[in-house]
Steps between C-alpha positions, in 0.01 A plus 500: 500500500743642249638819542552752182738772512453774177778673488359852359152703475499604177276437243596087508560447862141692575315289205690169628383559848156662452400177266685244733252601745259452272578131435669412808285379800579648833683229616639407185842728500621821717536787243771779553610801298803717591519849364686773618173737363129396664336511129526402178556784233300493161770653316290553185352805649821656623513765211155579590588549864742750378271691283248493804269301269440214805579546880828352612336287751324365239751361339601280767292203604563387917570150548416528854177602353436247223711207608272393823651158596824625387795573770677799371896583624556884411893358431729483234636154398892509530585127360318194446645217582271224349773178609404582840124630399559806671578866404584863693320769599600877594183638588444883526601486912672226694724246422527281203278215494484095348217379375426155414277385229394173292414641212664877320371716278744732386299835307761783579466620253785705285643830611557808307838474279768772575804609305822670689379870313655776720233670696230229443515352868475867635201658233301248343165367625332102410202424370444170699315600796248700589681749682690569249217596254410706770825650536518587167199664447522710825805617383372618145173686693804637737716602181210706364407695824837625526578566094178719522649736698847502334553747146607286198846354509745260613373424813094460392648277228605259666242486754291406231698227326408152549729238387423133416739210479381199310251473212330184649127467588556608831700803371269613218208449646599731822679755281160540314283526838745769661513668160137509508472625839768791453335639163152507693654662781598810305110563515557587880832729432438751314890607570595199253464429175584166279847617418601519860416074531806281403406099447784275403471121438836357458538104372809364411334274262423604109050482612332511789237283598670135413131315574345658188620506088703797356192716373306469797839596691609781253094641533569510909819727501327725199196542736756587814679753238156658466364569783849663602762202612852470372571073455873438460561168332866356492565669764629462831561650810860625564425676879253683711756643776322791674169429269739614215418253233727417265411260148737295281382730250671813674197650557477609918229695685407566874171242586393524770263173574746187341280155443698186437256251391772337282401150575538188740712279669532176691426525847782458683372261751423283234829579280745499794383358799330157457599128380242492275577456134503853347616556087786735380284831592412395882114400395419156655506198260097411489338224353199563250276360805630762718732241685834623581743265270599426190286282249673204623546592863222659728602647850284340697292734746562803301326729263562842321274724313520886412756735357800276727419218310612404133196304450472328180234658198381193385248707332721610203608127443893656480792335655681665775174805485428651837173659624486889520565643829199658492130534738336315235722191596571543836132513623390209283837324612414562824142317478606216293775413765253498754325257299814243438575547898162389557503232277881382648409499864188287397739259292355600174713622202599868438435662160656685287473888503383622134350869429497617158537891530181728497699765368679818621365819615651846612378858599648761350326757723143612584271396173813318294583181485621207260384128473673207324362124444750342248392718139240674686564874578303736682597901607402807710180520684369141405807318594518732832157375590579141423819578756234604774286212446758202507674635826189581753376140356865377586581658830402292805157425697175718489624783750761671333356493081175695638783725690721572219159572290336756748807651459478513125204603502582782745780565278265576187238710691785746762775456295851334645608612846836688476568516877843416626605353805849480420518629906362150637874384353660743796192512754710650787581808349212731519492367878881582531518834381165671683331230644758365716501683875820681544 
């Protein structure tokens, strides 16, 4: 029996594992995955757990849950190690660990890029996890409840200003949900009005929205201008000490929820602590097949698939072009090497990994949206719906797409919930200061 380690439980590592059991028999191979996080998160519907649109819980799919013949390690891989076929792991308690394997999967998965901008480290909030959508949305619910009380001025101001670094998918998309949220809030506080909310999108790049064409992109920021947001193009951010931000225009204001969603990097495991073959950014060197390698060399016993992987896009038919780090190519990644592991350990031939692009999609909010297929451009509430659609087909097994839909649908008939529990972040502290016995 062979025994597979998948390194990460993200979107490739879950898909990897979930269809190796699949194909694998029972005693064909041992399956592993080591995550520091018990679930996989469908990232997609991050903005929407901000806006309160789906449950957080919801957005996160268990692998103890789904993976049955699976042996989960709640660990995070320190260095692989693949001359010796073994690698490290710190789990959350206890000492460091080594674990051997036969075959490794490597789906890490990329991290969230950083920049050494005063006051980021201390202020700003991600928008890779789950928590953190949570996070941030508790704290804009918490930022109302305590403006209403406040008169206009300085201090209500920048309680509600919201500040958003990185005009990607990931950035647009959530700066449209939370925008969303905040201007249908103001039906709940009568205190506040629209002048007293303060959106700012800042991209250092001259568009937002790389994945689509100019006029689709340009038709994105004018419908964020609309409904109220200020998008600052060429434009960078300078510092955020204190929640005092600062742009490389001059313009500064007091924000105070900061989201850097200003794009990805290597993981560092993979970058920094393994001898496999990684490129000049720290992204493993992968094979079209999925093979770690080169096209003349293939590491034997290895594989890579997912945002840590510069996996050839054969698809394009361009020299040197790379996949998108995106879900649409990590979960189809992640079955397709399934399938060439399968075929391996049987001593059949791996093939190669082609997907020509379905398009791109993004919500810009609750009933706004935009679609593009090559020349084909669709906007607003069709393109919204068409976001809906493709994501609770796309997000794994039966359980959680009828979840996330009762919650739509209890969405459309009650309205969104605009509770927050930013207390369950400091639990102790109603018990400290009257519970506690004295």
């Amino acid at each position: 029996m062979r025994r597979i380690v998948i390194v990460g439980g993200g979107y490739a590592g879950f898909y990897a594992a979930w269809n190796l059991e699949k194909k694998l028999r029972p005693d064909e191979a041992e399956i592993i995955v080591i995550d520091p996080r018990p679930y996989m998160t469908y990232q997609p519907f991050l903005p929407e757990v901000m806006a309160g649109s789906v449950e957080a819980r919801h957005a996160a799919v268990s692998l103890r849950k789904h993976l049955r013949r699976t042996t989960v390690v709640a660990g995070e891989v320190t260095r692989v190690e693949h001359a010796r076929h073994a690698l490290q792991v710190r789990p959350a308690d206890g000492d460091p660990v080594e674990i051997s394997y036969d075959v490794v999967v490597i789906t890490a998965g990329a991290v969230t890029r950083t920049f050494p901008i005063p006051g980021i480290a201390e202020h700003a909030i991600g928008m890779k996890h789950v928590e953190e959508a949570v996070a941030i949305r508790d704290t804009l619910l918490t930022s109302f409840d305590r403006a209403s009380v406040l008169p206009p001025g300085p201090e209500r101001r920048r309680l509600l200003t919201v500040t958003f670094v990185g005009g990607g998918f990931s950035g647009v998309e959530g700066f449209g949900e939370l925008l969303s949220l905040a201007t249908s809030l103001l039906r709940s506080y009568p205190e506040l009005s629209p002048a007293d909310l303060s959106f700012h999108l800042v991209e250092a790049a001259g568009r937002i929205l790389p994945e689509v064409t100019d006029e689709p992109g340009r038709w994105v920021v004018q419908a964020l201008e609309a409904r109220g947001g200020h998008v600052h193009l060429n434009t960078q951010l300078v510092s955020a000490v204190g929640g005092h931000v600062v742009l490389s225009t001059g313009e500064a204001f007091d924000s105070e929820l900061i989201v850097w969603a200003a794009g990805n990097a290597a993981n560092p495991v993979v970058a920094q602590h393994t001898d496999l073959p990684v490129d000049e950014r720290g992204f493993l060197r992968v094979r079209a097949d999925l093979r770690i390698g080169t096209p003349d060399a293939v590491v034997p016993d290895a594989w890579a698939a997912g945002d840590d992987a510069a996996v050839p896009d054969v698809a394009v038919g361009t020299p040197g072009a790379r996949t998108v780090p995106n879900a649409q190519h990590a979960v189809r990644q992640g079955r397709h090497l399934a399938a060439n592991l399968t075929a391996v350990l049987r001593g059949g031939t791996p093939k190669q990994y082609v997907h020509q692009s379905l398009g791109v999609v993004a919500t810009l909010g609750l009933g706004q949206g935009v679609f593009q297929y090559r020349g084909l451009v669709v906007k607003g509430f069709p393109a919204w719906v068409m976001h809906r659609g493709y994501h609770v087909l796309a997000v794994p097994t039966w359980e959680r797409k009828i979840r996330v839909l009762a919650g739509w649908l209890a969405a459309g008939v009650f309205g969104r919930d605009i509770v927050s529990l930013a207390g369950v972040q400091h639990p102790r502290d109603a018990f400290v200061r009257g519970g506690a016995p004295r």
